[in-house]
C-alpha positions in Angstrom: 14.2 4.3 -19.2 10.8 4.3 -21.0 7.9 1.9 -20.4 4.6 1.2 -22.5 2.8 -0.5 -20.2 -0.5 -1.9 -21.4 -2.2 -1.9 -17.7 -0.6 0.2 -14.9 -1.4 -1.9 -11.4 -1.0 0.9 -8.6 -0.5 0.0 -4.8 -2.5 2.4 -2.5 -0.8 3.5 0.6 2.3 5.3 0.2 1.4 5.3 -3.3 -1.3 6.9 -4.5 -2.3 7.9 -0.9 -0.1 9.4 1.9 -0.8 7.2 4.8 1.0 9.0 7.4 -1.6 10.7 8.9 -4.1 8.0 8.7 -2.8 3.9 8.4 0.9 4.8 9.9 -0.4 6.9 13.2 -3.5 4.5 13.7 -0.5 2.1 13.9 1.6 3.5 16.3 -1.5 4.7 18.8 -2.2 1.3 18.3 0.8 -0.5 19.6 1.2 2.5 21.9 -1.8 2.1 23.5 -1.2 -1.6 24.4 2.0 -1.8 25.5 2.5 2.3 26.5 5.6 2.2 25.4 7.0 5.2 23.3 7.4 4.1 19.1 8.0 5.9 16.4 8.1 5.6 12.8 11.7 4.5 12.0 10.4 1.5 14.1 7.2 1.3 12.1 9.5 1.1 8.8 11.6 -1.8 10.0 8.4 -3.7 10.8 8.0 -3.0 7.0 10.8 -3.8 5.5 10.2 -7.5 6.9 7.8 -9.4 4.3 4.9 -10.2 5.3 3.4 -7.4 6.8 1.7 -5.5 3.9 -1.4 -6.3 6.9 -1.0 -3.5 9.6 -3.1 -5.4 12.0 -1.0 -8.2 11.9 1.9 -5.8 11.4 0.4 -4.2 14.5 -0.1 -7.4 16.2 3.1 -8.5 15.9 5.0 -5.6 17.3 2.3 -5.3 20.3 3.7 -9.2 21.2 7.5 -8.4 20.3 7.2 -5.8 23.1 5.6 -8.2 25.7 2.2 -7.2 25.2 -0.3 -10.5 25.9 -3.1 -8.9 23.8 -4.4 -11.6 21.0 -4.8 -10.2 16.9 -9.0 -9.6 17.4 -7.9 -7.7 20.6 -5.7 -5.4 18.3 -7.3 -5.4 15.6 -10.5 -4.4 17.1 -8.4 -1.2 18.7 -6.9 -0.4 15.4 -10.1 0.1 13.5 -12.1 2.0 16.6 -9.2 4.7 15.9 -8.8 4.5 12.5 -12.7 5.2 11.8 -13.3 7.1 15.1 -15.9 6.5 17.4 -19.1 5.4 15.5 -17.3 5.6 12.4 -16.4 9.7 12.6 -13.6 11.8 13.5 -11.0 9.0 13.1 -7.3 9.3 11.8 -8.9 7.7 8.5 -9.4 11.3 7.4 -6.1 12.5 8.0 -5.1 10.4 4.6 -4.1 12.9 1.3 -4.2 11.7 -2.0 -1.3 11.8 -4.3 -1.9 11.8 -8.0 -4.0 14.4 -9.0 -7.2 13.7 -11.3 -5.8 15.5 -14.6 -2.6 13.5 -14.0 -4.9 9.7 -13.8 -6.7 11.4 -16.9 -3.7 11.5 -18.7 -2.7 8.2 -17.6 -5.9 6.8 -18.8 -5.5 7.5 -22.2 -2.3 5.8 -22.2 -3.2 2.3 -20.3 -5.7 0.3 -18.2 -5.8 1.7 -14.7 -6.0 -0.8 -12.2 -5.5 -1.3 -8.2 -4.1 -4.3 -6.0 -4.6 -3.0 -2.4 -3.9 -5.3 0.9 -6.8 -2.7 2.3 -10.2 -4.5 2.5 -12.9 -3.1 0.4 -14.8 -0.9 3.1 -11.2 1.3 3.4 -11.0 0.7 -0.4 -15.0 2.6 -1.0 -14.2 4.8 1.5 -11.4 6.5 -0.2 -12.2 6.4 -3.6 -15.5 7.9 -2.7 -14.1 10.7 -0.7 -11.7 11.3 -3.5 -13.8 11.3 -6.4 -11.4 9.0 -8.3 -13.6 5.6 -8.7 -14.8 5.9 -12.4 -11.0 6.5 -13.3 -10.2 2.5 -12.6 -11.1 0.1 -14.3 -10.5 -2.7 -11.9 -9.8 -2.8 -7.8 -8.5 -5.7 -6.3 -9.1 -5.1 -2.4 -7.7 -8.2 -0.1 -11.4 -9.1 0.0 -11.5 -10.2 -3.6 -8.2 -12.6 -3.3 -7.6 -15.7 -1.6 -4.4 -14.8 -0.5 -2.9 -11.7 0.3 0.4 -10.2 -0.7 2.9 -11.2 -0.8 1.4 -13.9 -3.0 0.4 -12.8 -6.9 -3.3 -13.4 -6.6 -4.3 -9.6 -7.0 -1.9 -9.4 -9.8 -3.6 -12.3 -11.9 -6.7 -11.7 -11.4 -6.1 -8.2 -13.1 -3.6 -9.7 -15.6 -6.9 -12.5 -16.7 -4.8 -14.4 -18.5 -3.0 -11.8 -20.3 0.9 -11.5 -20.5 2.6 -10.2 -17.5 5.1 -8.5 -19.1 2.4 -5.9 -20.8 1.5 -4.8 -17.4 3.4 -2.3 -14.8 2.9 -2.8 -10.5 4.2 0.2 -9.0 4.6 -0.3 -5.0 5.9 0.8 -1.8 7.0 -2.1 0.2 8.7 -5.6 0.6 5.5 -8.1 0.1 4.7 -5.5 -3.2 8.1 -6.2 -5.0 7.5 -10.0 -4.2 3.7 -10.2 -5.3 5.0 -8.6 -8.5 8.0 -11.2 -8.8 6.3 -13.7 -7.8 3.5 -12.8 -10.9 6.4 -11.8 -13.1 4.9 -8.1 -13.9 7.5 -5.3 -13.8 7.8 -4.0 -10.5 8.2 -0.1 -10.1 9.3 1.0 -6.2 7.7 4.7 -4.8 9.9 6.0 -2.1 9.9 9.2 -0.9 13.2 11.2 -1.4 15.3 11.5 1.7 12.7 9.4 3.9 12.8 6.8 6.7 11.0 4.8 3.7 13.7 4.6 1.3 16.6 4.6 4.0 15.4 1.4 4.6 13.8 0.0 1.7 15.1 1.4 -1.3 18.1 -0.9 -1.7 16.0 -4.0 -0.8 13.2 -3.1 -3.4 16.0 -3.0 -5.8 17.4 -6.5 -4.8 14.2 -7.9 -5.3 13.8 -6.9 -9.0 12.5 -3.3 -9.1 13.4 -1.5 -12.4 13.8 1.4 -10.5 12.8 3.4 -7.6 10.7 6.8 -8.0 10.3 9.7 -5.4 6.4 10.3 -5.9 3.8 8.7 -7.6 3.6 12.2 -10.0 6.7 10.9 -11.4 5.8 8.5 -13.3 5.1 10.0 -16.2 8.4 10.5 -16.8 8.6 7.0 -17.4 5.8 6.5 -20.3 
């Protein structure tokens, strides 16, 4: 399979950042916390392979209820971010995120396509990243669920890169159930990143490819392989 892509859309976490260390265990403390009940991440990944919970505070919300937990979404939410940015915004799991695609690789990329992002992060977790990372001038457009109406599942991120232009010039490349259908649902072709061998693609591999994804990569780095 070879694609020539005119603007490459990326998905962040589990994409172009490993979100184990940071999103995922914020996650788990979270619902742990509130219901101390013992969860793990097969668990987590079943919450994900449902649509409609690209949001991990509502993902988070959700599973804190399921459990019996009587804590409303602000109640949650508000514990998910004190860990996730630490107390007074240091020393939290947020810095326990890696990024995937090296900057020679996005280099290389650039001279190929547009470079663009469609994150269901809101913009502060957006800045915060790409300005730890270094990797902001190498976009040129980020679509944070700030900057959209509605959030994926629905195509709004996906259009408002696209600007009128033809889907079909444009790649998405994504990890999860809500970013196969935001890419179906703005007819751009819809690449799935799934870790070899992982809970991830145990689970969602053969839904991802059900819902239209060309195919499914092993790591981000792969993609190449593809232009």
């Amino acid at each position: 399979m070879k694609l020539h892509p005119e603007v490459i859309v990326f998905d962040v976490d589990g994409v172009l950042v490993d979100t184990r260390g940071s999103f995922q265990r914020t996650t788990l403390e979270t619902v742990k916390f509130f219901t101390r009940k013992k969860v793990t991440a097969r668990e987590l990944h079943q919450w994900k392979n449902k649509p409609g919970y690209n949001d991990d505070w509502k993902l988070s919300t959700a599973w804190v209820q399921s459990l019996g937990g009587k804590f409303s979404y602000d109640e949650v939410k508000a514990k998910f971010v004190e860990l996730y940015w630490g107390a007074n915004g240091k020393g939290g799991y947020v810095d326990g995120e890696k990024w995937l695609l090296p900057i020679p690789a996005l280099k290389r990329l650039k001279k190929k396509a547009e470079l663009a992002i469609f994150t269901g992060r809101v913009g502060r977790e957006m800045e915060y990243t790409m300005e730890r990372m270094k990797v902001s001038p190498l976009f040129d457009k980020i679509v944070t669920a700030d900057d959209v109406k509605n959030g994926k599942p629905a195509p709004d991120g996906l259009i408002k890169i696209l600007d009128g232009r033809d889907p079909q010039v444009a790649l998405y490349l994504g990890d999860n159930v809500d970013d196969a259908n935001a890419g179906k649902a703005a007819r751009v072709p819809f690449v799935g990143v799934l870790p070899r061998n992982s809970e991830e693609r145990r689970q969602r591999g053969a839904t991802l490819k059900k819902l239209g994804a060309l195919t499914i990569i092993g790591h981000i780095n792969e993609l190449r392989k593809l232009l």
